[in-house]
RODO-2510 file (C-alpha; in nm, 4 decimals, decimal comma):
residues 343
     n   res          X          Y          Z
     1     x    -1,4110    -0,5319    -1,6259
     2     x    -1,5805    -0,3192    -1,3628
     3     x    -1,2970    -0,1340    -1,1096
     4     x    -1,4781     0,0004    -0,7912
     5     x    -1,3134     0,3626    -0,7251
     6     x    -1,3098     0,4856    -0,3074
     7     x    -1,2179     0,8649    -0,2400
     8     x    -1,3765     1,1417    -0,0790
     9     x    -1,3352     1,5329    -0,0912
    10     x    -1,2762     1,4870     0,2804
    11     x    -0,9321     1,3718     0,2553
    12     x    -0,7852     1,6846     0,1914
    13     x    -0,8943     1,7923     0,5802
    14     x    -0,6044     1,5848     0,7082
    15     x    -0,3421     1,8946     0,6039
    16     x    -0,0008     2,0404     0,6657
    17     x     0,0731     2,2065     0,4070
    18     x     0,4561     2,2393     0,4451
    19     x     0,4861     1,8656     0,5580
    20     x     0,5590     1,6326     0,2672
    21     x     0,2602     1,4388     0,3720
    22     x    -0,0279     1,7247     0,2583
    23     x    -0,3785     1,7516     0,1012
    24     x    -0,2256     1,7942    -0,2503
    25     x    -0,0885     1,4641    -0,3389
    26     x    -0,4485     1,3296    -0,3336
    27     x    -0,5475     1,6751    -0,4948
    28     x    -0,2978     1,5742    -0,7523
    29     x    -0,4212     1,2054    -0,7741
    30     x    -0,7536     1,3297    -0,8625
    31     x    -0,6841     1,5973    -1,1044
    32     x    -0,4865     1,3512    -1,3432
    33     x    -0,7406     1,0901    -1,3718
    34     x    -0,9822     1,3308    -1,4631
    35     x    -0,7802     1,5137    -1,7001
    36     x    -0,6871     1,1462    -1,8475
    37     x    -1,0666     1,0604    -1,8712
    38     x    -1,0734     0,7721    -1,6355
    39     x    -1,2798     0,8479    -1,3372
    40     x    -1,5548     0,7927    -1,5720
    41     x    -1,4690     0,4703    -1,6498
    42     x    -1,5001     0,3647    -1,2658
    43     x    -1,7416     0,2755    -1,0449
    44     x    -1,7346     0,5476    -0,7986
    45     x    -1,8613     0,4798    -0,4737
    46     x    -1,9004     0,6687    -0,1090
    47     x    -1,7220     0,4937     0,1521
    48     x    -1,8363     0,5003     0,5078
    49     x    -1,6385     0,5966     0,8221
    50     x    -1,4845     0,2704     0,9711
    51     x    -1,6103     0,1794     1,3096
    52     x    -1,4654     0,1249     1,6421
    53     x    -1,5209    -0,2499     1,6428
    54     x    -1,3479    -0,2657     1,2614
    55     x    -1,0179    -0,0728     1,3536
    56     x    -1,0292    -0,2378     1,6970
    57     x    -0,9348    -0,5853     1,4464
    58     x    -0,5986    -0,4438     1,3963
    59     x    -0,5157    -0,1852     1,6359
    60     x    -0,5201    -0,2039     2,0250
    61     x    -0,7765     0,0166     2,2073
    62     x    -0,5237     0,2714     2,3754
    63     x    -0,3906     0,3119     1,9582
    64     x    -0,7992     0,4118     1,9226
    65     x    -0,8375     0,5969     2,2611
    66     x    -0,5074     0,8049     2,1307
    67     x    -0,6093     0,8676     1,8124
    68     x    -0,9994     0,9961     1,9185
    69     x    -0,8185     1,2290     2,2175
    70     x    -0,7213     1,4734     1,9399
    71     x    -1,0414     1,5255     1,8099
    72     x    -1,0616     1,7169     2,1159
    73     x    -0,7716     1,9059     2,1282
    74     x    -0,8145     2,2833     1,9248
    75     x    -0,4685     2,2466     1,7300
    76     x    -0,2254     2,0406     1,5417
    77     x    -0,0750     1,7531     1,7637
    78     x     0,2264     1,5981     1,6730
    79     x     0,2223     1,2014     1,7445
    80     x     0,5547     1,1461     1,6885
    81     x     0,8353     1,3512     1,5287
    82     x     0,6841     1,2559     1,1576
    83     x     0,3408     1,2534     1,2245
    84     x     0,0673     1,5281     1,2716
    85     x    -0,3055     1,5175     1,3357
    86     x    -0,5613     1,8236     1,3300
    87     x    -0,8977     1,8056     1,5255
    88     x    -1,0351     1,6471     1,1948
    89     x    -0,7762     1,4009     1,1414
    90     x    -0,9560     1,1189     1,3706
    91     x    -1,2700     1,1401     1,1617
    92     x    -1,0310     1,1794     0,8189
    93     x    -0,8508     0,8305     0,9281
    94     x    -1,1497     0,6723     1,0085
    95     x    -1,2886     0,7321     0,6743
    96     x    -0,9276     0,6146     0,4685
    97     x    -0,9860     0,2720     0,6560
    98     x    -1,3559     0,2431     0,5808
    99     x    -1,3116     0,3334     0,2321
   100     x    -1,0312     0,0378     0,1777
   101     x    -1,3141    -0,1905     0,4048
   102     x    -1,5677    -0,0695     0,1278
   103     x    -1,3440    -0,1587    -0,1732
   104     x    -1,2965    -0,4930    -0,0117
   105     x    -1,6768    -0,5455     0,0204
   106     x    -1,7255    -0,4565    -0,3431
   107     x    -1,4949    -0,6963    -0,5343
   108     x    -1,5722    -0,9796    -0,2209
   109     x    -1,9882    -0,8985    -0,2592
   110     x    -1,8896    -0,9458    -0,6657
   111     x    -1,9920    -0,5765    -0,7426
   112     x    -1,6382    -0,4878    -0,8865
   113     x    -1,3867    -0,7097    -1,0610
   114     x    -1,1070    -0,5161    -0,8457
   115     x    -1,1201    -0,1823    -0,6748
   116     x    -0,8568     0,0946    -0,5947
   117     x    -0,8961     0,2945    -0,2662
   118     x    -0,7473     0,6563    -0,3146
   119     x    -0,6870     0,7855     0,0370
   120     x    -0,5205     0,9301     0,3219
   121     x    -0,3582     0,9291     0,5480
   122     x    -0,1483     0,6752     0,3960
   123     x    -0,1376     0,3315     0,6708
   124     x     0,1081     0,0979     0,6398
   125     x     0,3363     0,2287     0,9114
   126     x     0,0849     0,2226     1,2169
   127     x     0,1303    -0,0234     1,3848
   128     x    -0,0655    -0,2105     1,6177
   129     x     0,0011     0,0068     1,9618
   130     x     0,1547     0,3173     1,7645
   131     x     0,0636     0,6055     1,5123
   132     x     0,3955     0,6863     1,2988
   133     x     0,5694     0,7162     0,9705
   134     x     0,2884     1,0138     0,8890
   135     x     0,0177     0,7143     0,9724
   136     x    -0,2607     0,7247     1,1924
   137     x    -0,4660     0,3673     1,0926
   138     x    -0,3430     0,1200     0,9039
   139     x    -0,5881     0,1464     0,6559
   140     x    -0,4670    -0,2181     0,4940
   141     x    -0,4767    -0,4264     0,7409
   142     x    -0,8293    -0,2788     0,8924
   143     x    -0,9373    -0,4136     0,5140
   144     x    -0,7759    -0,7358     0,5311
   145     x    -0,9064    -0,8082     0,8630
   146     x    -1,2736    -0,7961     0,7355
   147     x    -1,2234    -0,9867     0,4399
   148     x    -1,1042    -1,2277     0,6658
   149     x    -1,4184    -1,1813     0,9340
   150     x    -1,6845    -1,0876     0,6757
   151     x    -1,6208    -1,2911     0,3573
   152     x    -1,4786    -1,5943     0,2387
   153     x    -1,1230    -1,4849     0,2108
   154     x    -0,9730    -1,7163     0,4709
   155     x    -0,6086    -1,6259     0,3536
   156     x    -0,5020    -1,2855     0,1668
   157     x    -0,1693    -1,1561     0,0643
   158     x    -0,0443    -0,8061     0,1540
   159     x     0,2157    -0,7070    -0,1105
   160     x     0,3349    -0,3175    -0,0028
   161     x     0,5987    -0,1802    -0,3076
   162     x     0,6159     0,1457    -0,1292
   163     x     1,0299     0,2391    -0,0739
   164     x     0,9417     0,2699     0,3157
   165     x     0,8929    -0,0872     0,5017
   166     x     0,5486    -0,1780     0,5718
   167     x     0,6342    -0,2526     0,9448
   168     x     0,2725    -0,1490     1,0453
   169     x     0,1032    -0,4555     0,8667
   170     x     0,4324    -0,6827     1,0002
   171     x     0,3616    -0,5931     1,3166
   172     x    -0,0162    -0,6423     1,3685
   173     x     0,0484    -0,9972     1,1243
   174     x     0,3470    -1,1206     1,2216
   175     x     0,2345    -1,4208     1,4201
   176     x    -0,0474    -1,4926     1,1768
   177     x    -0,0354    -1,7465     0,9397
   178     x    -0,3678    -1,6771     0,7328
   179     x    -0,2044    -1,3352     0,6153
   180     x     0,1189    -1,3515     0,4011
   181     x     0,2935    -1,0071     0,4233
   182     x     0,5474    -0,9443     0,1333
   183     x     0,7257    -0,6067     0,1284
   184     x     1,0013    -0,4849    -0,1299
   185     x     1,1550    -0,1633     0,0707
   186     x     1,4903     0,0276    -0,0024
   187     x     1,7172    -0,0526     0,3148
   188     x     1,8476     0,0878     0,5077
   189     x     1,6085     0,3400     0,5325
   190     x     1,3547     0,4571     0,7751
   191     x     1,1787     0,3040     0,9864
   192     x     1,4560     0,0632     0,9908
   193     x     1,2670    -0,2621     1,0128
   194     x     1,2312    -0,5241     0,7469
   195     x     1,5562    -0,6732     0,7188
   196     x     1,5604    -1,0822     0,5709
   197     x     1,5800    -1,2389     0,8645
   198     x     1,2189    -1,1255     1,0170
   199     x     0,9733    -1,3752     0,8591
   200     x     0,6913    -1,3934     1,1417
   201     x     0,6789    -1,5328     1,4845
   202     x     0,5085    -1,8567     1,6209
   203     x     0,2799    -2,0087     1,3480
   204     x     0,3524    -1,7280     1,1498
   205     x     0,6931    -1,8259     1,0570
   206     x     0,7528    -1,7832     0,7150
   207     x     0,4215    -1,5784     0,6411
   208     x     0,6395    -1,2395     0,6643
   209     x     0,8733    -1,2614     0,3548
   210     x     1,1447    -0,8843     0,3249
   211     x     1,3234    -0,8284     0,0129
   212     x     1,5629    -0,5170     0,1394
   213     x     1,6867    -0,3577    -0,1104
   214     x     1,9742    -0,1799    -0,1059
   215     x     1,9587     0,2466    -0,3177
   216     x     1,9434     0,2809    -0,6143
   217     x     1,8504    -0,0245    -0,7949
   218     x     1,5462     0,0308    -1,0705
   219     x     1,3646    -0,1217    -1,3151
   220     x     1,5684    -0,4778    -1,3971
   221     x     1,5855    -0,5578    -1,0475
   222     x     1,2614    -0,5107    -0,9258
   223     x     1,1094    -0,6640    -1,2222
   224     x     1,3855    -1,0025    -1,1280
   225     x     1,2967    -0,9813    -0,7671
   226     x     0,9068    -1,0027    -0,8719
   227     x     1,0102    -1,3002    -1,0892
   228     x     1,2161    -1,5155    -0,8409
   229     x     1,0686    -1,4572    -0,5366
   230     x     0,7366    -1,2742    -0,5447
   231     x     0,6025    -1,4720    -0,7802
   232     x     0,7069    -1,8656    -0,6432
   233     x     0,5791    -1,6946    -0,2869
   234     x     0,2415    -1,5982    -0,3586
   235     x     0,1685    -1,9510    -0,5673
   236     x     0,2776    -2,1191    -0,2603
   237     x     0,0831    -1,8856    -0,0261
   238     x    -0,2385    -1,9548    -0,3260
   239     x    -0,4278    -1,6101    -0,1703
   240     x    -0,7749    -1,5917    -0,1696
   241     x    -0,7987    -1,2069    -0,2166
   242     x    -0,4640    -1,0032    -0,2718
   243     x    -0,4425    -0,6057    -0,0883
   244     x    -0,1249    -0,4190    -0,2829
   245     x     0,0383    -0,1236    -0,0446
   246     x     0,1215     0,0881    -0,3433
   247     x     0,3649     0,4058    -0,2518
   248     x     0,5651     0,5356    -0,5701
   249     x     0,8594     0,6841    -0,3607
   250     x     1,1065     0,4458    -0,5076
   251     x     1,0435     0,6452    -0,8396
   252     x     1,3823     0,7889    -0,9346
   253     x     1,2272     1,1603    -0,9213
   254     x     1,1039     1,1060    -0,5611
   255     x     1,2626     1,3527    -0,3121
   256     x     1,2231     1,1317    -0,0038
   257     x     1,4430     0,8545    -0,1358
   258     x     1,6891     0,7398    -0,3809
   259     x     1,5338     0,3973    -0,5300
   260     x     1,5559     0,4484    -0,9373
   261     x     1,2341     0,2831    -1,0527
   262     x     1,0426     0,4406    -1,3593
   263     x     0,6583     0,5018    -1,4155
   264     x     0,7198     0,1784    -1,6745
   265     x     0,8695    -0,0063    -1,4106
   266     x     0,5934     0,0774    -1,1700
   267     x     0,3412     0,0168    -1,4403
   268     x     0,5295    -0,3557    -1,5001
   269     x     0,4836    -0,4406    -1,1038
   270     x     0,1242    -0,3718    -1,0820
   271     x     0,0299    -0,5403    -1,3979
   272     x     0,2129    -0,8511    -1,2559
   273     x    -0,0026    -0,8203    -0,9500
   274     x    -0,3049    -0,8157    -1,1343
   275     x    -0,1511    -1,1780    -1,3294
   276     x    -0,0871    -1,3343    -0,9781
   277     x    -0,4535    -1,2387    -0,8741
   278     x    -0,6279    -1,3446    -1,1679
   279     x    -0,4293    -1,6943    -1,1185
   280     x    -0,4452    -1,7172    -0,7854
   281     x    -0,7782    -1,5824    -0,6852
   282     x    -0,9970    -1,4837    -0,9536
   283     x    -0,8582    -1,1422    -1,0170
   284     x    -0,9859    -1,0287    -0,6552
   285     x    -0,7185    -0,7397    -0,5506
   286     x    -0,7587    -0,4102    -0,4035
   287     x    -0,4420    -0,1226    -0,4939
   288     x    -0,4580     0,1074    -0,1704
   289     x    -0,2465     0,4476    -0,1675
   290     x     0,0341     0,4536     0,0498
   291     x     0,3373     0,7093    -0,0387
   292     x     0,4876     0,8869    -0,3026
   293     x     0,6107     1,2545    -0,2942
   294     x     0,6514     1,3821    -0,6488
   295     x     0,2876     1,4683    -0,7419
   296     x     0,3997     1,4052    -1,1384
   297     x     0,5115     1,0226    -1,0226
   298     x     0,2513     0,9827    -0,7637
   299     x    -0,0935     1,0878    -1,0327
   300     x     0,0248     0,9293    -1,3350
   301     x     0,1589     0,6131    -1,1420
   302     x    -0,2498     0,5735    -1,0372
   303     x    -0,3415     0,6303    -1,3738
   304     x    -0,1330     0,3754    -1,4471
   305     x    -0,2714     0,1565    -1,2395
   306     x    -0,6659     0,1933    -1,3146
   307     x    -0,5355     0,1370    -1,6924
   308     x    -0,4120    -0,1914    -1,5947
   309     x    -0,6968    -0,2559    -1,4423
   310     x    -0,9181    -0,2015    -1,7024
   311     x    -0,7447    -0,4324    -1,9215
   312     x    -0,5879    -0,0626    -2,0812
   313     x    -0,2124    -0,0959    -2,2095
   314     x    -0,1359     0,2380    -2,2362
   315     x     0,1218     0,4200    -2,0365
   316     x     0,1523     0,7756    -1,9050
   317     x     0,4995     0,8644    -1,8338
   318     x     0,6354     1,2375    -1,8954
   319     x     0,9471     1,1021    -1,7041
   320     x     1,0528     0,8088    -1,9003
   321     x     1,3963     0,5994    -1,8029
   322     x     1,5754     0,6204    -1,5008
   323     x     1,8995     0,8688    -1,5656
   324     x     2,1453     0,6032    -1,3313
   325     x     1,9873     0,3078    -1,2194
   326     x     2,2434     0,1163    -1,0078
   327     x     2,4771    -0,1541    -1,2188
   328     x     2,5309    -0,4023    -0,9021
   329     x     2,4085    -0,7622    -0,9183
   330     x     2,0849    -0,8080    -0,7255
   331     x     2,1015    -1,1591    -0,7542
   332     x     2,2572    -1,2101    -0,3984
   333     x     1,9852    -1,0154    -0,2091
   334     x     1,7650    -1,2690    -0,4707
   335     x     1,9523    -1,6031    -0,3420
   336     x     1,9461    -1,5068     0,0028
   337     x     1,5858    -1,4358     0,0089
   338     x     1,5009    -1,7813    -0,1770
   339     x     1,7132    -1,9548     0,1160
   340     x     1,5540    -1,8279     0,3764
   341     x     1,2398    -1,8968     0,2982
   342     x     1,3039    -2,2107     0,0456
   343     x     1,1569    -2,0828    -0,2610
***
């Protein structure tokens, strides 16, 4: 099994360090597969800067034309009350997007069985029109947009397990029909999209499937909601190539938000991923960094991750169980969800 690996020492130029979005988590990301021996075990490759006409697939130009304008400013802009950018963090975004294009190439080209992209800025909240949510491009979409343009991956699946709603990818999909977007996000919560009822627009009706859930529920529930709804989705949906927003904020230790998942838990999701794509579309998926805020959750989550991807079962978890994962049912959020979209 042959896991194509995209980073680059330029990702820690994109940096504030008091802001919970800073150079370190990646720092952190990159220290703990080393020390667990498993950079080695990748195929490490140098991704390219994406170009104008590749982020131009998802975003509008005035998104680009505000983005590029602070190259040329000489200090840290805010975008919107979240979100900074340096002079350097144009060229920094540019090169997050190409590097989740460039995993996409390698498993679609066949040079890698599946591929993680270890980046930032994370993407998933830019939308088309607007930077926000501490994103500047959204780094998935750009990637799902050429396998859809450049390969033979005529329908692909965004699933996005950060806590946060992915309303970046709903926004620039949302009337699409050849891209299902699934997100699992604690609600309410910022940015205060994603509720049940917002399953796509036009043809896209019913390609945009929400599973709010409510603080903290862990382990059980997640692993239920994956069963009776994520799973029956994406068999319906039959993907050709399958892009996972993964953010470990809903870990229990995360100080952004109150979700109660575990490293196992987190470990159990992705591994269930990788079973949907190897059924659904010969193993062809692409993990792409998105949140997480404790650096302990956030590295050994990604370890996790490459593990599972190289057919590995170990687990690294210094955490362990959740100390008070939530009791309440989630089988009504569960019905509802299967209702609305007659699952």
């Amino acid at each position: 099994m042959t896991t194509a690996y995209l980073s680059h020492e330029s990702f820690t130029r994109h940096d504030f360090p008091s802001h919970p979005e800073h150079a370190g988590r990646i720092k952190a990301v990159w220290a703990r597969l080393r020390e667990q021996g498993l950079t080695g075990q990748l195929l490490q490759l140098e991704p390219s800067p994406a170009t104008d006409a590749q982020i131009l697939a998802a975003h509008s130009a005035e998104h680009l034309k505000r983005l590029m304008a602070v190259s040329r400013q000489d200090h840290m802009v805010r975008l919107d009350p979240d979100t900074y950018a340096l002079p350097s963090s144009p060229a920094v975004a540019r090169l997050a997007a190409g590097a989740a294009i460039d995993a996409v190439d390698a498993v679609c080209a066949g040079r890698a069985d599946n591929a993680i992209a270890i980046v930032r800025p994370p993407g998933h909240h830019a939308t088309r029109n607007r930077q926000m949510g501490f994103c500047l491009l959204n780094n998935i979409a750009i990637a799902a947009r050429r396998a859809q343009t450049e390969h033979e991956a005529r329908k692909v699946l965004i699933l996005d397990y950060d806590v946060h709603h992915g309303n970046g990818s709903q926004d620039i999909f949302y009337s699409d029909p050849s891209l299902m977007f699934i997100s699992i996000h604690q609600s309410p919560f910022y940015p205060g999209s994603g509720a049940l009822e917002e399953t796509g627009a036009g043809i896209g009706q019913g390609f945009t499937l929400n599973v709010p859930v409510s603080g903290g529920f862990g382990d059980s529930a997640y692993q239920r909601i994956f069963a009776e709804v994520i799973w029956p989705a994406a068999e319906r949906f039959a993907p050709d190539l399958m892009l996972i927003s993964a953010g470990f904020d809903a870990h229990w230790a995360d100080p952004l938000a109150i979700m109660q998942l575990s490293l196992g838990g987190y470990d159990h999701l992705a591994r269930e991923c990788i079973r949907m794509a190897e059924r659904f579309c010969g193993g062809k998926i692409i993990f792409v960094m998105e949140g997480g805020y404790d650096l302990e959750a956030l590295s050994h989550g990604w370890c996790n991750i490459v593990r599972a991807l190289l057919g590995d079962d170990a687990l690294s978890d210094p955490y362990g169980s959740a100390p008070s994962a939530s009791a309440r049912s989630v089988q009504p959020l569960i019905d509802a969800v299967r209702r609305i979209h007659k699952l």
